[in-house]
C-alpha positions as CSV (number, residue, x, y, z in Angstrom):
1,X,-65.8,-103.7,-149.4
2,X,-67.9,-101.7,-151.5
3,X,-70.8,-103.3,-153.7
4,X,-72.4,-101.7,-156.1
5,X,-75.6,-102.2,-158.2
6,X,-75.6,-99.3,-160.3
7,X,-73.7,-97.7,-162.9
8,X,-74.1,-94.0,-161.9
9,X,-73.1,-95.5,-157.7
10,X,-69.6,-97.8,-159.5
11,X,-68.6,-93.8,-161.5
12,X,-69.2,-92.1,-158.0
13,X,-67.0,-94.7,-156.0
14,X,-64.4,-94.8,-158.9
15,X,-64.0,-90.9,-158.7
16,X,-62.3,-91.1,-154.8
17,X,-59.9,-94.3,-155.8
18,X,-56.5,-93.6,-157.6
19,X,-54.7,-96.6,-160.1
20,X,-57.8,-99.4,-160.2
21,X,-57.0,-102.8,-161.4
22,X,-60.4,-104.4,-162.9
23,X,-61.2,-108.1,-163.1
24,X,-64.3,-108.7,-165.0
25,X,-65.7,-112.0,-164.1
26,X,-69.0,-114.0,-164.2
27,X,-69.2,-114.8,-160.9
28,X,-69.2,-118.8,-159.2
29,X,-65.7,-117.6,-158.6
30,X,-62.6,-120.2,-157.5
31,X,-58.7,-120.0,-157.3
32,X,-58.3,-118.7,-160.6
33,X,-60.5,-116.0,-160.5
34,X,-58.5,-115.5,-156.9
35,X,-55.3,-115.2,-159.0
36,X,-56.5,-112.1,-160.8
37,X,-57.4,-110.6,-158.0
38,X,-54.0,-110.3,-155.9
39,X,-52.2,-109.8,-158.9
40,X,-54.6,-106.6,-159.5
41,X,-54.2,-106.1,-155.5
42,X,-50.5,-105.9,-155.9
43,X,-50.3,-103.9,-159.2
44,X,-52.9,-101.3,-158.4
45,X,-54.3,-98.6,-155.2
46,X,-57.6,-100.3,-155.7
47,X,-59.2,-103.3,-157.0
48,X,-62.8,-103.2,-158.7
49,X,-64.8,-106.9,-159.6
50,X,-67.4,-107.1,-162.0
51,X,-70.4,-109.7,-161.0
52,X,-72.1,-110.7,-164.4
53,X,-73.5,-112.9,-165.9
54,X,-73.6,-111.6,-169.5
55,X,-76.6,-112.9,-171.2
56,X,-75.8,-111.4,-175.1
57,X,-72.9,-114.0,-174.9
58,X,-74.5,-117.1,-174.9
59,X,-76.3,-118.4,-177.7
60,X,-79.6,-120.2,-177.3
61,X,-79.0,-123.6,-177.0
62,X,-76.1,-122.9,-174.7
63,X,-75.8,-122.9,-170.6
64,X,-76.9,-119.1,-169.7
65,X,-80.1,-120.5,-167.4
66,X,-78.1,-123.7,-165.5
67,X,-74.9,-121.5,-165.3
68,X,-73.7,-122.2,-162.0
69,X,-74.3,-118.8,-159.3
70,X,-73.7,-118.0,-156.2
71,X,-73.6,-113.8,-155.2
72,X,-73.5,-114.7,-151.6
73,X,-70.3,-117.2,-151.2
74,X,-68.4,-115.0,-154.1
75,X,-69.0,-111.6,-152.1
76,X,-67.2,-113.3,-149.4
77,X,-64.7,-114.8,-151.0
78,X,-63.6,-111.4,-152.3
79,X,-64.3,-109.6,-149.4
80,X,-61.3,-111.8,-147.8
81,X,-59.1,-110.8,-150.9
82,X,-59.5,-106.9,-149.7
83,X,-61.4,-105.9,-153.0
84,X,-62.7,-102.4,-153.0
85,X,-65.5,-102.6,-155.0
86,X,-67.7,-105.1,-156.5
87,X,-70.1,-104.1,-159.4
88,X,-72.8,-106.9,-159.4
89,X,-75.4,-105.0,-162.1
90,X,-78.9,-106.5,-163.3
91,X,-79.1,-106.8,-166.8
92,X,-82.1,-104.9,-167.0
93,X,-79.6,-102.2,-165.8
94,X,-76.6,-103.2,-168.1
95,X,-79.0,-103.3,-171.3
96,X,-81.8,-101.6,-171.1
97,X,-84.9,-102.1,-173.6
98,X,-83.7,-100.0,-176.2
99,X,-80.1,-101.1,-176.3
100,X,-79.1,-101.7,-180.1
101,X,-75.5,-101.5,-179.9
102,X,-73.1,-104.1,-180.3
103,X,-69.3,-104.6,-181.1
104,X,-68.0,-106.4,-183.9
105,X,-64.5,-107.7,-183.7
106,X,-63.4,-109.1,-187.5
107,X,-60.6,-111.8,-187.7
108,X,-59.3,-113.5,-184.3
109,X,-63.0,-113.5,-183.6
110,X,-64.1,-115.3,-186.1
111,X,-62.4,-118.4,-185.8
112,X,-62.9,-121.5,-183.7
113,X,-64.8,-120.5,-181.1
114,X,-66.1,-117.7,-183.2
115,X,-67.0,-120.3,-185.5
116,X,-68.9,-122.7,-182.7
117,X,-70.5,-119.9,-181.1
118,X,-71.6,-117.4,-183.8
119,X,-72.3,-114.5,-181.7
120,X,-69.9,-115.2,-178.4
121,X,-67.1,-112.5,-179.1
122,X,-69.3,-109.7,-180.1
123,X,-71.0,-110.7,-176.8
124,X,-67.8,-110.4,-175.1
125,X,-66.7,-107.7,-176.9
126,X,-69.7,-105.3,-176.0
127,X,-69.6,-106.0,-172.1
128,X,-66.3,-105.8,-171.4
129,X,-66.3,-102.5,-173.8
130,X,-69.0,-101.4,-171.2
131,X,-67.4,-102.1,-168.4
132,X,-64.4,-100.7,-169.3
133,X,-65.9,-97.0,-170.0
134,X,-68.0,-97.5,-166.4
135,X,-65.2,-98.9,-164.2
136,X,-62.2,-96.8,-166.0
137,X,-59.6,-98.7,-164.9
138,X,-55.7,-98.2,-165.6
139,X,-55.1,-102.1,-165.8
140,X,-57.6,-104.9,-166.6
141,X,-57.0,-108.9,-165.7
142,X,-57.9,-111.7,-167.7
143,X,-56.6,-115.4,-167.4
144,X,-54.8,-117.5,-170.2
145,X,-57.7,-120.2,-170.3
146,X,-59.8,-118.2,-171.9
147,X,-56.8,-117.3,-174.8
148,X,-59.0,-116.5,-177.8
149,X,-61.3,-114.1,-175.9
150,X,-57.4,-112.2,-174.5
151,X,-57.0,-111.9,-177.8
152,X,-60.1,-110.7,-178.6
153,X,-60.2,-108.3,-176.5
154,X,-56.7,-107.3,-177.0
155,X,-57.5,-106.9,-180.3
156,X,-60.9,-104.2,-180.1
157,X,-58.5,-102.3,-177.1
158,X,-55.8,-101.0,-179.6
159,X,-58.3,-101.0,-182.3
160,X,-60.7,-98.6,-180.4
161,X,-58.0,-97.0,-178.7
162,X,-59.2,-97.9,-175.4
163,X,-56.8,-96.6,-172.3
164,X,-56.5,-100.0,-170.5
165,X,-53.5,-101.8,-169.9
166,X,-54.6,-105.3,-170.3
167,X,-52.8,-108.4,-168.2
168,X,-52.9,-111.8,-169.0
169,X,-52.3,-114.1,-165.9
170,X,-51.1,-117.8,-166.0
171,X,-54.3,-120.3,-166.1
172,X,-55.3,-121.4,-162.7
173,X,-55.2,-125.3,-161.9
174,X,-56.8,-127.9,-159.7
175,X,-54.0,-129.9,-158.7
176,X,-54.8,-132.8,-160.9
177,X,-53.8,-130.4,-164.1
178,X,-57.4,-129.3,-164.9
179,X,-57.7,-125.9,-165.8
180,X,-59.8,-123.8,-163.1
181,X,-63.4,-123.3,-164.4
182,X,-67.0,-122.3,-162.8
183,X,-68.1,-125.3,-164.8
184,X,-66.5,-127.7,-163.8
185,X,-68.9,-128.5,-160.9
186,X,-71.1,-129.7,-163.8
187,X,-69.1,-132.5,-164.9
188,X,-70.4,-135.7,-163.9
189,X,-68.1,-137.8,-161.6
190,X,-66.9,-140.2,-164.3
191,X,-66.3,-137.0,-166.5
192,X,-64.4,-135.4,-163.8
193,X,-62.0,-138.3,-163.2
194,X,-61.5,-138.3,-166.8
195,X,-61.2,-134.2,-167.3
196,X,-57.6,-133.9,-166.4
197,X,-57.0,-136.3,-169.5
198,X,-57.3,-132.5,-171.4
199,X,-54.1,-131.3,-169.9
200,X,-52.0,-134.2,-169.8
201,X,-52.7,-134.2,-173.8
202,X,-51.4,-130.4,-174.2
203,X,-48.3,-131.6,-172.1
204,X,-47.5,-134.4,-174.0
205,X,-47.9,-132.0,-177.6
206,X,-45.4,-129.9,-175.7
207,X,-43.2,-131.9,-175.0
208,X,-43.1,-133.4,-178.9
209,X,-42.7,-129.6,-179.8
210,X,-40.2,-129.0,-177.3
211,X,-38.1,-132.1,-178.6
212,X,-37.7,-130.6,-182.2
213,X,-41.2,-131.4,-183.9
214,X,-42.2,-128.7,-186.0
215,X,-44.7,-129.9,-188.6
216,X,-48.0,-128.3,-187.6
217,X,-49.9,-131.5,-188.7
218,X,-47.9,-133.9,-187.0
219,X,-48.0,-132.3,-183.7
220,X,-51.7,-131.7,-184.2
221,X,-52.2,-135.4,-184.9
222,X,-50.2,-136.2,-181.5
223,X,-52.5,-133.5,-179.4
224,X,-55.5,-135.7,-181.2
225,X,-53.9,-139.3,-179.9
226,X,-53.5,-138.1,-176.7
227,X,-57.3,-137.4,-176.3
228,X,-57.7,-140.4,-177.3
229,X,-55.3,-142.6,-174.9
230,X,-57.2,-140.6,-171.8
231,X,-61.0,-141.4,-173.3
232,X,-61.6,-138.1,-174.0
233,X,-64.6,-137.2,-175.8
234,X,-64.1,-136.0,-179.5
235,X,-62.7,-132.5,-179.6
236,X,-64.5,-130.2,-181.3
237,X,-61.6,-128.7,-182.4
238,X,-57.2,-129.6,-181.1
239,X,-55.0,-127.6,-183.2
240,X,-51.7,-125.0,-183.0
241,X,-52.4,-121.5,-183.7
242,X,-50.6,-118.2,-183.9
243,X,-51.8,-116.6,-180.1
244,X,-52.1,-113.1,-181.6
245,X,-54.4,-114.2,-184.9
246,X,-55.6,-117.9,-184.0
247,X,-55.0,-118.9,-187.3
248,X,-53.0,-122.3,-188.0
249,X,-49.0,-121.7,-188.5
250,X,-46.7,-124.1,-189.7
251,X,-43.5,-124.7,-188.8
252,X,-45.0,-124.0,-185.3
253,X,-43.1,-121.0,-183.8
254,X,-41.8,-120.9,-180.2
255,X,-45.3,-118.9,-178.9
256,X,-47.7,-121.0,-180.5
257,X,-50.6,-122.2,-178.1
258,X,-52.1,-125.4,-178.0
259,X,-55.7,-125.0,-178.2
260,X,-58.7,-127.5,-177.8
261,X,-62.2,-127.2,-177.1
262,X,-64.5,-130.9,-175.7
263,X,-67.7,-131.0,-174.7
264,X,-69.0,-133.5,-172.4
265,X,-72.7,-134.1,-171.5
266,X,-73.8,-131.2,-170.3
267,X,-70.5,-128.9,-170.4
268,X,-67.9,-127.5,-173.1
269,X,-64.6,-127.3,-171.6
270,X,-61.7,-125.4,-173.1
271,X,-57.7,-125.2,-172.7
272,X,-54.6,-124.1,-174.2
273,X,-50.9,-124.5,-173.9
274,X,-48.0,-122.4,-174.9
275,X,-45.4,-125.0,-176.5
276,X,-42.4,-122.6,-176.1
277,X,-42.2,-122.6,-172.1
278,X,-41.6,-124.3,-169.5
């Protein structure tokens, strides 16, 4: 496996590989991170991780310092997975002094976590644009967790015209229903026993959905209860949304998501459901 800590050594490696899958990720990885991986292994003649921890996407009062790292465990890890290439830049590298460009996505991005984190998306929007034009990949892998940013990004890809196929993959779970996250080793023990309460909620608003409920507001209200009855802390936001536009849609339509967003003491979790499958 190949690391790289330079943008002119990840153009040079990328020149002798054929069809590259890409998986962008933040590093502190676990088993869904792992998921992207073989499905880029099996879909692609090489596989190519990004190491980052992008600082232009966390606001200031939020977790960039204390989030959790570890270069040394995740180059293992994906060694084991037979990636290629790993791209594990400094930010002094990725934005120099005299960077002054940023992307703007309108719409998708500007709602709920748009809304709570003024700022986030065009963070998101501007590295993974970046990494995108370094790496050049055919295919790019992104988990369902993180739904608003897919569609975020979806959204600048065809907007900009940008060559890359991009793959959502099914959110990764610990087996208690809690959605796979490098933060969640910052949840306090109480708040861990209690986490899994998040999922069981977007089950149950499924399964009200899935027995005939239509009525946005009344299946809203349910995802609400359900936080409740598991001692969830209050949601900053629980609602149904379209997945391409995140806005609300009522009567809920069979791809709706799910959506909620809790913080805890020192952690924001977030998760989704699709209501229409199985």
């Amino acid at each position: 496996m190949k690391q790289c800590t330079t943008i002119d050594s990840v153009r040079q490696a990328r020149a002798s590989y054929g069809k590259v899958g890409f998986v962008p990720t933040m590093g502190f990885l676990h088993e869904g991170h792992l998921s992207l991986v073989r499905r880029a292994r099996a879909e692609n003649d090489a596989v190519i991780v990004s190491i980052f921890v992008n600082p232009i996407q966390f606001g200031p009062n939020e977790d960039f310092e204390s989030y959790p790292r570890d270069r040394e465990r995740d180059l293992a890890m994906l060694a084991k997975e037979g990636v290629d290439l790993v791209f594990t830049p400094e930010a002094s590298e990725f934005y120099p002094p005299d960077f002054a460009t940023e992307i703007v996505v309108k719409g998708v991005a500007n709602r709920l976590e748009g809304a709570s984190r003024p700022g986030h998306f065009s963070g998101v929007a501007t590295v993974v644009t970046k990494l995108f034009n370094i790496v050049q990949p055919q295919r790019a892998y992104f988990g369902q967790k993180d739904a608003q940013q897919c569609a975020v990004i979806r959204r600048f890809v065809e907007d900009l015209n940008i060559p890359v196929a991009i793959t959502i993959v099914p959110t990764g779970r610990e087996e208690d229903g809690l959605a796979s996250s490098s933060r969640n080793v910052r949840l306090s023990a109480k708040e861990r026993a209690l986490a899994p309460g998040l999922y069981k909620a977007l089950l149950g608003t499924r399964i009200l959905f899935q027995s005939g409920e239509r009525d946005r507001v009344i299946l809203e209200a349910r995802l609400k209860e359900l936080l409740r009855q598991n001692d969830i802390p209050q949601p900053d936001y629980a609602v149904i949304v379209d997945p391409r536009t995140f806005e609300a849609v009522n009567p809920v339509t069979d791809n709706a998501l799910a959506l909620l967003a809790v913080p805890f003491s020192t952690v924001r979790l977030i998760d989704n459901l699709p209501l229409g499958m199985e």
